[in-house]
ZAMARGU-4260 file (C-alpha; in steps of 0.2 Angstrom, whole numbers, plus 5000, padded with zeros to 4 digits):
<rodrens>
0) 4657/4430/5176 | 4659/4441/5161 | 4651/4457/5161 | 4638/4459/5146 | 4644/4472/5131
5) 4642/4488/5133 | 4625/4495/5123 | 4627/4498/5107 | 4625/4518/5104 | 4611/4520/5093
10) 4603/4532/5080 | 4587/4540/5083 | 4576/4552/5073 | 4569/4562/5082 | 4551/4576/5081
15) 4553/4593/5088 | 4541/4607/5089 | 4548/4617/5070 | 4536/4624/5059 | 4535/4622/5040
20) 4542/4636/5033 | 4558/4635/5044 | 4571/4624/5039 | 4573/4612/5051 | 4556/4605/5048
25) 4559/4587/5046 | 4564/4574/5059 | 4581/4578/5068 | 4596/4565/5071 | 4602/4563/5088
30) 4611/4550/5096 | 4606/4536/5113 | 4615/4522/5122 | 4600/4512/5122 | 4588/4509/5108
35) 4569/4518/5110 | 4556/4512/5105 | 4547/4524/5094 | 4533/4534/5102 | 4546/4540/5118
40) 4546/4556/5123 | 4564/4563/5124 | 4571/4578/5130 | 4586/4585/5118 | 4598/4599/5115
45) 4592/4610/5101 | 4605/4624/5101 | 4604/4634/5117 | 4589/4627/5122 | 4582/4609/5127
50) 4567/4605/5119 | 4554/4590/5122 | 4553/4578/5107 | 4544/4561/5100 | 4555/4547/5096
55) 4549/4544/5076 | 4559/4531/5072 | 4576/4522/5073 | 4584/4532/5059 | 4591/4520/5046
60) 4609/4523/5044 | 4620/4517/5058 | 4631/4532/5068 | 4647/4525/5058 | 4636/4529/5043
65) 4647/4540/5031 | 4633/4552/5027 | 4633/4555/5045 | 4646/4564/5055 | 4645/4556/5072
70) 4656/4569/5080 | 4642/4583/5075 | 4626/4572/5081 | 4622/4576/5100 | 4615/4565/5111
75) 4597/4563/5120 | 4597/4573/5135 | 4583/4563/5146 | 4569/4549/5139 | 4554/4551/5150
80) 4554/4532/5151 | 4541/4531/5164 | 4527/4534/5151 | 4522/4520/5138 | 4528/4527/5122
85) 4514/4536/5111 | 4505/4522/5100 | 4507/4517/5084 | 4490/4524/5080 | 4492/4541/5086
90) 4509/4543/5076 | 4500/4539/5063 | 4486/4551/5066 | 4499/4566/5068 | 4507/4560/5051
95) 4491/4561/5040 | 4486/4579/5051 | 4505/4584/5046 | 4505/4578/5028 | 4484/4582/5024
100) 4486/4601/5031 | 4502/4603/5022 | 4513/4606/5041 | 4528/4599/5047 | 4525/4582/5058
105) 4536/4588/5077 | 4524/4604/5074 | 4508/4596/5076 | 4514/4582/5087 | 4520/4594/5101
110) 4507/4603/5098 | 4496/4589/5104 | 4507/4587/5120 | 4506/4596/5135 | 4519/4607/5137
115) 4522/4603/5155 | 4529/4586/5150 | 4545/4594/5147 | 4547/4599/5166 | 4546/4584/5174
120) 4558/4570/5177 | 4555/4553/5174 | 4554/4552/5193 | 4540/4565/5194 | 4531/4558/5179
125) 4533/4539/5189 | 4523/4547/5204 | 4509/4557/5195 | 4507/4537/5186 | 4506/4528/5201
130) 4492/4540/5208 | 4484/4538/5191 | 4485/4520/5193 | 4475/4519/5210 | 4460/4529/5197
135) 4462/4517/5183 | 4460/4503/5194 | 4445/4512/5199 | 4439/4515/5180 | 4443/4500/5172
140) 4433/4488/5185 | 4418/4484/5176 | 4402/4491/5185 | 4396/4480/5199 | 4380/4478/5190
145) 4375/4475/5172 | 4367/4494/5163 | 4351/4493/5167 | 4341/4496/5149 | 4338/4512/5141
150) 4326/4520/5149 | 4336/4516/5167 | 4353/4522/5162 | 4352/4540/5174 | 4363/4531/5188
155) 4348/4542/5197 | 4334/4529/5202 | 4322/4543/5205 | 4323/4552/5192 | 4324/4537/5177
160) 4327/4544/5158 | 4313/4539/5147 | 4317/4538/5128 | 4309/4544/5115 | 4301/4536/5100
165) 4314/4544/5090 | 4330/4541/5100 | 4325/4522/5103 | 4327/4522/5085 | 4342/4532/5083
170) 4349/4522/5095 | 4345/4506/5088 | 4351/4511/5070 | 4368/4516/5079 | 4368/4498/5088
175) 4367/4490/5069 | 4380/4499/5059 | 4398/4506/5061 | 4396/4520/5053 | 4401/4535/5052
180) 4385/4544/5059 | 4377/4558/5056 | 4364/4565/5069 | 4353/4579/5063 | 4340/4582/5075
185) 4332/4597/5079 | 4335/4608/5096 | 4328/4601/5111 | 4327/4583/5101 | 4338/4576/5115
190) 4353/4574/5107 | 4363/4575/5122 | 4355/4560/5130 | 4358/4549/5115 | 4375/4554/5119
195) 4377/4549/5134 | 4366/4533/5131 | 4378/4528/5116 | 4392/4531/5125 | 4384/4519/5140
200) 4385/4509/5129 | 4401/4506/5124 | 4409/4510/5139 | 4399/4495/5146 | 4404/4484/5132
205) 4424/4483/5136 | 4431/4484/5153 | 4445/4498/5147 | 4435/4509/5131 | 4437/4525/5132
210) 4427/4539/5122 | 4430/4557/5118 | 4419/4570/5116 | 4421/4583/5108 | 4413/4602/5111
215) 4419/4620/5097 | 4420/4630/5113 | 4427/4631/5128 | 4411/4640/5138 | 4401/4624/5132
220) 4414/4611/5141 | 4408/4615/5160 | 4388/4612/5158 | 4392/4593/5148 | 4404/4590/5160
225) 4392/4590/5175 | 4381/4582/5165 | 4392/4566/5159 | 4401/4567/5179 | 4381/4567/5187
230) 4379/4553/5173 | 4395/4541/5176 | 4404/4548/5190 | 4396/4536/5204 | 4400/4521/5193
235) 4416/4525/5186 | 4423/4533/5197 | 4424/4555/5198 | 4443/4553/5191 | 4436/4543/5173
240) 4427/4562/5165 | 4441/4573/5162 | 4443/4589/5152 | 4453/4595/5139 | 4454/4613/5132
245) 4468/4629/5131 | 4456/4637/5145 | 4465/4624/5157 | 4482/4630/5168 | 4496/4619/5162
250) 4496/4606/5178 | 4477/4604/5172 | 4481/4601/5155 | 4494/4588/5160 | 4484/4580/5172
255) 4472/4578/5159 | 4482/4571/5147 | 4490/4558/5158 | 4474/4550/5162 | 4469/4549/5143
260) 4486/4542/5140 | 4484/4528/5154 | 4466/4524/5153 | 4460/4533/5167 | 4452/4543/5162
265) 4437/4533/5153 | 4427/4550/5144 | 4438/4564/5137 | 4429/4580/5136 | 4437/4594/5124
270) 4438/4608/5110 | 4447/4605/5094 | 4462/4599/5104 | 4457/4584/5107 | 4457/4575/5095
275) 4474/4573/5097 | 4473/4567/5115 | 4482/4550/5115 | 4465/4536/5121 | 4475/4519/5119
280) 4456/4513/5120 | 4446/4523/5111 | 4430/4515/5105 | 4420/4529/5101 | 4421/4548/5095
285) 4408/4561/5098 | 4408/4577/5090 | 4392/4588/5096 | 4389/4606/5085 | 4400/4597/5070
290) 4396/4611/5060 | 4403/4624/5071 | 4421/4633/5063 | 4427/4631/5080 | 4435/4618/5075
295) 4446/4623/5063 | 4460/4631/5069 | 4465/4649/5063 | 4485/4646/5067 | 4497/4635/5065
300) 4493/4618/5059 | 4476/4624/5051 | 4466/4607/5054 | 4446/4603/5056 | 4446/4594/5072
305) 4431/4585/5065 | 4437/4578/5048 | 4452/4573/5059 | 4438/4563/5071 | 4434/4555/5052
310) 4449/4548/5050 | 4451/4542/5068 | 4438/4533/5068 | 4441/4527/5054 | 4460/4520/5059
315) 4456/4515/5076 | 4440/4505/5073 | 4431/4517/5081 | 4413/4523/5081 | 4413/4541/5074
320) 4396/4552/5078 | 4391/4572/5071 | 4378/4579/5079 | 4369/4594/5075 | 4352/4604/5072
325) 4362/4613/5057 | 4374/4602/5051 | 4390/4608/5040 | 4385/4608/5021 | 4398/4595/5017
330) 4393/4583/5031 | 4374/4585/5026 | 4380/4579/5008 | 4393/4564/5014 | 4375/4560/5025
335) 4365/4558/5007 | 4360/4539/5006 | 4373/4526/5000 | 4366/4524/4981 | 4369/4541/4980
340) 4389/4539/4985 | 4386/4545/5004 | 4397/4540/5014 | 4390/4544/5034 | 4373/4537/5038
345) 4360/4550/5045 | 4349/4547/5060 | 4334/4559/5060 | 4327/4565/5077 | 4316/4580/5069
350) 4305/4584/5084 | 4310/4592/5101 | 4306/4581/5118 | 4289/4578/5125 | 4276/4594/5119
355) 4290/4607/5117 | 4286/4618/5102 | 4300/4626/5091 | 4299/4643/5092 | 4286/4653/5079
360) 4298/4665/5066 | 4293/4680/5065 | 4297/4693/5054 | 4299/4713/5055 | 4300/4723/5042
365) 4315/4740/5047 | 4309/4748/5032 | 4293/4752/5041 | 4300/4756/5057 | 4304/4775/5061
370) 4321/4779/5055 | 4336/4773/5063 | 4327/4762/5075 | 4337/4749/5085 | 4325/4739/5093
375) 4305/4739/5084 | 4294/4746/5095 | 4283/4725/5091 | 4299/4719/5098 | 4299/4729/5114
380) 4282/4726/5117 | 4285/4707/5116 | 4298/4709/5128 | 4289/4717/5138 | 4275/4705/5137
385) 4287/4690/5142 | 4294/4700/5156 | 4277/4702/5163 | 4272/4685/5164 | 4291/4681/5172
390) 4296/4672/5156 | 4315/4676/5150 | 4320/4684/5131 | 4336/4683/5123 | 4343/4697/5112
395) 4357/4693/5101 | 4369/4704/5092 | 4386/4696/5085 | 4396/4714/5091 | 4402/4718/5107
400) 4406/4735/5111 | 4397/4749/5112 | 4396/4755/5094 | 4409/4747/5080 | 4417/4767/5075
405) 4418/4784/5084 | 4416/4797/5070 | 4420/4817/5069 | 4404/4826/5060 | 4414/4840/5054
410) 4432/4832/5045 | 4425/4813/5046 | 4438/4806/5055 | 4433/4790/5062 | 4442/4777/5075
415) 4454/4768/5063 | 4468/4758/5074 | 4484/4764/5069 | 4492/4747/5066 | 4478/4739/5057
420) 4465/4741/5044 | 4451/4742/5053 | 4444/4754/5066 | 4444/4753/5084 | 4428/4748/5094
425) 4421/4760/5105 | 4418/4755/5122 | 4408/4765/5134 | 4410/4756/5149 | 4428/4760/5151
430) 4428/4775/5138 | 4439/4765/5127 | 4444/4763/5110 | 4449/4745/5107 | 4456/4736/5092
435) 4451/4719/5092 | 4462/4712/5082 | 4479/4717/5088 | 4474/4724/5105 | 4477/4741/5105
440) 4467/4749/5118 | 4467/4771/5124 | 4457/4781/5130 | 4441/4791/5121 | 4449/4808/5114
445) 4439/4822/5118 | 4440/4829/5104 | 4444/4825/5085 | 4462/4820/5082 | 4461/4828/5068
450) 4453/4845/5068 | 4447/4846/5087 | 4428/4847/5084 | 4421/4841/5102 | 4407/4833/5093
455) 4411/4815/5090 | 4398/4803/5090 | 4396/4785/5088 | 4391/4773/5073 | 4382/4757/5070
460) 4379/4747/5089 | 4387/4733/5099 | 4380/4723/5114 | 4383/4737/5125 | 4375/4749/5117
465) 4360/4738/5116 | 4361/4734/5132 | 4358/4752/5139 | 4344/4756/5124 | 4333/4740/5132
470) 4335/4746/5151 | 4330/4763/5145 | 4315/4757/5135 | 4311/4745/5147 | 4314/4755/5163
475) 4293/4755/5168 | 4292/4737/5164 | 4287/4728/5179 | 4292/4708/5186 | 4276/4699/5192
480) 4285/4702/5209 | 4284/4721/5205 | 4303/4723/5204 | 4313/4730/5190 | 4319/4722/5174
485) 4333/4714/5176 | 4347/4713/5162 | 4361/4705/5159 | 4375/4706/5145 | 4386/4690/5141
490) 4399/4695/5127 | 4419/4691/5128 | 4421/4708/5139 | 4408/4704/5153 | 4416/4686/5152
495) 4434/4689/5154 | 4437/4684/5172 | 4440/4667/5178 | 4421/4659/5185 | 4411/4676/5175
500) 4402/4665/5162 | 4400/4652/5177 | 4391/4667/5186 | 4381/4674/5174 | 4372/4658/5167
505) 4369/4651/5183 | 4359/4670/5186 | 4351/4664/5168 | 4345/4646/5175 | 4339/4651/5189
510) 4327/4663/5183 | 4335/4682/5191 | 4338/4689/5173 | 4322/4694/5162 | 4332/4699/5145
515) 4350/4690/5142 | 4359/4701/5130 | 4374/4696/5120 | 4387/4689/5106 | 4386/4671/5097
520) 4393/4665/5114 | 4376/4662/5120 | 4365/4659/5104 | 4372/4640/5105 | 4373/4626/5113
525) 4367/4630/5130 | 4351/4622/5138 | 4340/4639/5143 | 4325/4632/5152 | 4316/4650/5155
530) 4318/4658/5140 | 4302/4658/5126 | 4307/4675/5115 | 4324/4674/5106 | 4328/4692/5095
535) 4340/4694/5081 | 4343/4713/5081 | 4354/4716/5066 | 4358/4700/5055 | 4355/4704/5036
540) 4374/4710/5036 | 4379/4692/5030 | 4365/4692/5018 | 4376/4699/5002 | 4394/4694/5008
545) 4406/4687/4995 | 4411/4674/5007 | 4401/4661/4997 | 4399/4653/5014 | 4390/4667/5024
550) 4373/4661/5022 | 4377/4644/5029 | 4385/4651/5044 | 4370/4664/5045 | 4355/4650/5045
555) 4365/4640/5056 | 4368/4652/5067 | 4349/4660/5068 | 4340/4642/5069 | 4354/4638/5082
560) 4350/4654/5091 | 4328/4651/5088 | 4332/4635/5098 | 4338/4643/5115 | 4319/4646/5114
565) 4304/4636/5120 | 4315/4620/5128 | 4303/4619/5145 | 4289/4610/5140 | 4280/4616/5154
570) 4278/4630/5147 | 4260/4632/5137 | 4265/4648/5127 | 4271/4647/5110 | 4290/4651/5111
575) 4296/4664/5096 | 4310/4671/5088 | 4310/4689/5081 | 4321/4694/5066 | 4323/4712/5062
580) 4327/4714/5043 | 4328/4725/5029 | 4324/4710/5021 | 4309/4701/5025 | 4306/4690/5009
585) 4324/4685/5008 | 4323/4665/5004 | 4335/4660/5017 | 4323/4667/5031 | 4308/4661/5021
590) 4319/4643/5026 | 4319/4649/5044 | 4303/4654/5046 | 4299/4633/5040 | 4315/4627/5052
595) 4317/4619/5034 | 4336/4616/5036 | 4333/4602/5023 | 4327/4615/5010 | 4341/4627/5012
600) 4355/4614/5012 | 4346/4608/4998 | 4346/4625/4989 | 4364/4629/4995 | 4371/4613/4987
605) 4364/4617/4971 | 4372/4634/4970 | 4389/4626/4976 | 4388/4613/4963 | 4383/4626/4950
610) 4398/4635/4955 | 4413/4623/4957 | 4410/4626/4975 | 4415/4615/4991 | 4410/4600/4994
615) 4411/4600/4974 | 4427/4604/4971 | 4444/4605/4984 | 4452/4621/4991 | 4468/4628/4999
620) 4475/4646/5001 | 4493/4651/5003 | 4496/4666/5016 | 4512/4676/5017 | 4515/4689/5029
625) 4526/4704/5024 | 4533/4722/5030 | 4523/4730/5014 | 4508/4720/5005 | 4516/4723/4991
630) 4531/4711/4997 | 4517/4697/5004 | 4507/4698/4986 | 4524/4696/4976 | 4531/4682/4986
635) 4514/4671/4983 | 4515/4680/4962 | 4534/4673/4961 | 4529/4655/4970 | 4515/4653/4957
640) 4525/4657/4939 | 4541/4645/4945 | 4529/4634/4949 | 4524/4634/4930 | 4543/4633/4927
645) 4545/4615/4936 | 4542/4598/4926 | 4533/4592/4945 | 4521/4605/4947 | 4518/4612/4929
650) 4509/4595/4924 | 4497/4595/4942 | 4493/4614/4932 | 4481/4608/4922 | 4472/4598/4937
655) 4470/4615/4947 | 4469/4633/4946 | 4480/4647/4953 | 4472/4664/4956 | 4482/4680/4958
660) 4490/4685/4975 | 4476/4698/4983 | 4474/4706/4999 | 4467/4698/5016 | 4450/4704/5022
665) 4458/4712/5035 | 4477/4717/5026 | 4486/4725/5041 | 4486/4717/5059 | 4499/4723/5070
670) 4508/4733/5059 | 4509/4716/5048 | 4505/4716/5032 | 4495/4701/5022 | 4491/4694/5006
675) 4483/4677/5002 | 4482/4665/4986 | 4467/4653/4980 | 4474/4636/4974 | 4457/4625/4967
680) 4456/4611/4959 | 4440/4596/4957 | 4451/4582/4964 | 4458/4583/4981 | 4473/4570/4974
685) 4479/4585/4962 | 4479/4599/4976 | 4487/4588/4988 | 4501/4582/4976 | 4503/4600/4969
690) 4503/4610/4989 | 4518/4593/4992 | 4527/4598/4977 | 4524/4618/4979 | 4533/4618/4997
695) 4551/4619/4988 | 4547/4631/4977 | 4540/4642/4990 | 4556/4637/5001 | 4564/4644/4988
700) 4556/4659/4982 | 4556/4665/5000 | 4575/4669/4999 | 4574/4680/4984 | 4582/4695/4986
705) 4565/4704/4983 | 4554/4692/4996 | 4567/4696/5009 | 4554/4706/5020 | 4543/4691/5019
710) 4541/4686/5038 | 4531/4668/5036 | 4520/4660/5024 | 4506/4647/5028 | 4495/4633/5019
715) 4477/4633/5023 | 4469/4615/5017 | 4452/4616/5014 | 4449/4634/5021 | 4432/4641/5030
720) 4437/4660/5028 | 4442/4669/5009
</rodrens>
């Protein structure tokens, strides 16, 4: 018989992980002996190293090609042919995410992947599948009975879930459009169960759905992962609710992963990152806290997970839902109604669950409290109060430490961090001084640096400094037992080994701490049953900020916080939260005081639009990092007038507006100086067209002889932080 040809050696082009401002940040060639379908993952030679890649496409010149110098192409080391290629969909995801946030398509794609994938052999891989397989078999059997109705769905017979007015209605508006949806109830509403009810739902509907939920931090994942396990575990199976965040080790992650990527896993819980997981099933997306920065990332590709969800949903045919008691500016105007050119429909649940009472505001005025009071002597008392009738309180302040600066009296030196511009925190606990920032951590001088005073004292306050001034204050208060006070600090120090958090908020639930004391970490999303006083001890600092978005983040943040307050129902006594301000009559706490997020989105939207503001007009901002500022500013002065010189961009000039090259907020980290450019324009068709453009100009400009200390430059699409 005569032996069949030998294969064909073919062409493929080929993702690696290569930022934007590098020049290998497009597709690379590389050759195989057996044509891959796009979507494998490849291990190649890059250099010295071999890196995982993403099979993009068959590349459209043949090897013989005389563009192409076949004796320079190297060929694919490995495919990891074991694993279904990467769909079509997901490609496509990562190539909007690339092309939208202005990044390089092999950066955000590996990225996405686990970065234990390039380890394993296609052998390995073959096992892990097989064991995944035994679990799918598991989570794609259809239930042995029909979901029971709504107010049965707890797989706990005992213990049925009965449904509010509101959420039947939620849920039945859900049931009858495709959305996407905007949930804007208040907290304690029960959004969490509609969640779980909606998701029910769909999972029941199709034998191999998947969903993904999606979390902004990594402390939230555990708790709503017990919940959606103690929900669906016993009729999916434990292996169908996985997890998916950078707090995972690598095997974790990859476990993870794989059972997304084979269908497994039937409920994906995650941060940001997910939204990239690969779901070849994915019927529906939820995104609880949408209005949280979390998920934006600060580094590399600079994406919103949740406009990304948007779009997902929106290419998969999948069910997109927000949820949030404060939702983002911009999602509460895309929620506006239909004739009015929204484009997310909002389901209202306003009132909390069964006779719970959101929590009475009230107000202190600092300017009447003695002199350089921390905590009003009205706020002890209150505490104090709560304590004695074995209720908890909650006192937040967004600063760890001890105190934000150690200051000489006699020369005023204070703690500034040598390698950036910004001062070192002082940190009693350890006698420290620590840069957050770059991490620079030494001991406490004991005396001035710089003229050897012994008196050095600390300014301003952190969580620990607080944390000491309430057990002094509060040393004679009593429990109803008759035992001490009890307080507990929860901030990123007290958290930073593995199970801490775990420990602490199980000590919260379970009733052995009187007063939690801590950062934003705990003034959100977490379900405190105990707790009927919340205090804001210090938060008119965001009141006059030029970020134009500090007061959203500042509501959202207190009336996020005023909800850990008053969730037991049980409880007869009205729940409160306290604000100490200089500021008493300022109109966003007058909106507080109401819960009247309505009002002050309202408000805010006005001003935006006023302004030119987002989600009125459409930003981006152009970092550069440098060895001197005046190197980073230069660099982004240079890109913007040649950008004027060039027939492509100088015509998208008139559509948008460049401002001048300025200093970050923080201009030093890490001995690494940084500048930034606005770029603004009312169509987000202009600014995406000018930012394509732009890249070659700024390739360019970057290898002028005067931008030669320019390290890296960034693009920062529609950006939360100026």
């Amino acid at each position: 018989m005569p032996q069949p040809p030998a294969p064909i050696t073919a062409l493929h082009q080929v993702l690696l992980h290569t930022p934007a401002y590098s020049q290998m940040a497009g597709a690379l060639s590389y050759l195989s002996n057996a044509l891959l379908p796009p979507g494998t993952l490849v291990r190649v030679p890059l250099g010295q190293r071999e890196l995982l890649g993403v099979v993009w496409d068959r590349h459209p010149a043949q090897p013989t090609d005389a563009a192409l110098d076949p004796a320079r192409l190297r060929p694919i080391t490995a495919a990891l042919d074991a694993l279904p290629p990467l769909s079509a969909s997901w490609r496509t995801l990562i190539s909007f995410a690339a092309s939208y946030y202005q990044r390089a398509a092999g950066e955000v794609a590996l990225a996405a992947l686990p970065p234990q994938l390039r380890d394993l052999s296609s052998m390995q891989l073959a096992r892990k599948l097989k064991k995944l397989a035994k679990a799918a078999a598991v989570a794609f059997a259809a239930p042995k009975d029909p979901l029971p109705g709504p107010s049965e769905n707890d797989d706990s017979a005992s213990h049925p879930v009965v449904l509010s007015a509101e959420q039947c209605q939620v849920l039945n508006q859900f049931r009858q459009s495709h959305g996407p949806f905007l949930l804007f109830g208040a907290t304690g509403s029960g959004k969490t169960e509609v969640f779980m009810q909606c998701t029910a739902e769909l999972l029941a509907a199709s034998n191999d759905a998947q969903v993904l939920v999606m979390v902004p931090e990594i402390n939230l994942t555990p708790q709503l992962e017990d919940r959606f396990k103690a929900r669906f575990g016993s009729r999916y199976g434990a292996a169908a609710v996985v997890s998916m965040h950078s707090g995972m080790t690598p095997a974790q992650r990859l476990n993870s992963w794989l059972a997304a990527h084979s269908g497994a896993a039937r409920i994906v819980l995650g941060t940001r990152m997910a939204v990239f997981a690969s779901m070849p099933h994915l019927k529906l997306i939820i995104v609880d806290e949408e209005h949280d920065p979390s998920y934006k990332s600060g580094e590399g590709a600079r994406y919103s997970a949740r406009d990304l969800a948007i779009y997902r949903g929106r290419l998969e045919d999948a069910k997109v839902l927000l949820g949030s008691a404060t939702p983002s500016l911009e999602s509460w105007h895309h929620s506006r109604p239909a004739a009015e050119g929204g484009r997310y429909l909002r389901l209202e649940m306003p009132s909390r669950i069964g006779s719970g009472q959101l929590p009475l505001v009230r107000r202190v005025d600092m300017n009447h409290q003695p002199k350089s009071c921390v905590i009003s002597p009205p706020l002890l008392a209150a505490i104090a109060q709560r304590i004695g009738r074995g209720e908890q309180s909650m006192v937040f302040l967004n600063r760890r430490g001890y105190a934000p600066v150690l200051q000489c009296t006699d020369c005023d030196w204070k703690s500034e961090c040598p390698h950036c511009s910004a001062y070192r925190v002082f940190h009693k606990i350890d006698r420290t001084l620590r840069c957050h920032h770059c991490g620079l951590s030494e001991r406490v001088p004991r005396a001035c640096p710089a003229c050897g005073n012994p008196d050095i004292a600390p300014i301003g306050r952190g969580t620990e400094r607080l944390e000491e001034l309430l057990a002094e204050h509060l040393a004679d208060t009593r429990r109803p037992d008759g035992q001490s006070v009890r307080i507990v600090r929860i901030d990123a120090d007290t958290t930073r080994h593995k199970g801490a958090l775990e420990s602490q908020l199980a000590q919260v639930h379970t009733g052995d701490v009187d007063v939690l004391v801590g950062t934003q970490m705990i003034a959100k999303g977490h379900d405190f049953r105990r707790i009927t006083l919340v205090a804001a001890v210090n938060p008119d600092n965001a009141l006059f900020s030029s970020d134009f978005r500090a007061p959203e983040r500042l509501f959202s943040l207190l009336m996020q916080a005023a909800g850990r307050a008053g969730r037991d129902e049980t409880v007869t006594k009205q729940s409160e939260m306290w604000l100490q301000t200089f500021h008493p009559t300022h109109p966003l706490y007058e909106a507080l005081k109401q819960h009247d997020y309505p009002a002050f989105a309202t408000s805010q939207l006005k001003e935006r639009q006023q302004a030119a503001m987002p989600p009125f007009s459409f930003q981006a901002l152009v970092r550069a990092d440098a060895r001197s500022q005046e190197a980073a500013q230069g660099f982004l002065n240079l890109a913007s007038q040649a950008a004027a010189g060039r027939a492509d961009t100088a015509e998208l000039l008139t559509q948008l507006t460049l401002y001048p090259a300025v200093p970050m907020s923080i201009a030093r980290i890490a001995d690494v100086e940084r500048a930034q450019m606005l770029v603004e324009s009312p169509s987000r068709v202009a600014l995406q067209r000018f930012l394509t453009a732009w890249q070659d100009v700024l390739h360019i400009t970057r290898h002028l002889p005067e931008c030669k200390s320019v390290t890296r430059w960034a693009i920062d699409v529609d950006p939360l932080n100026i």
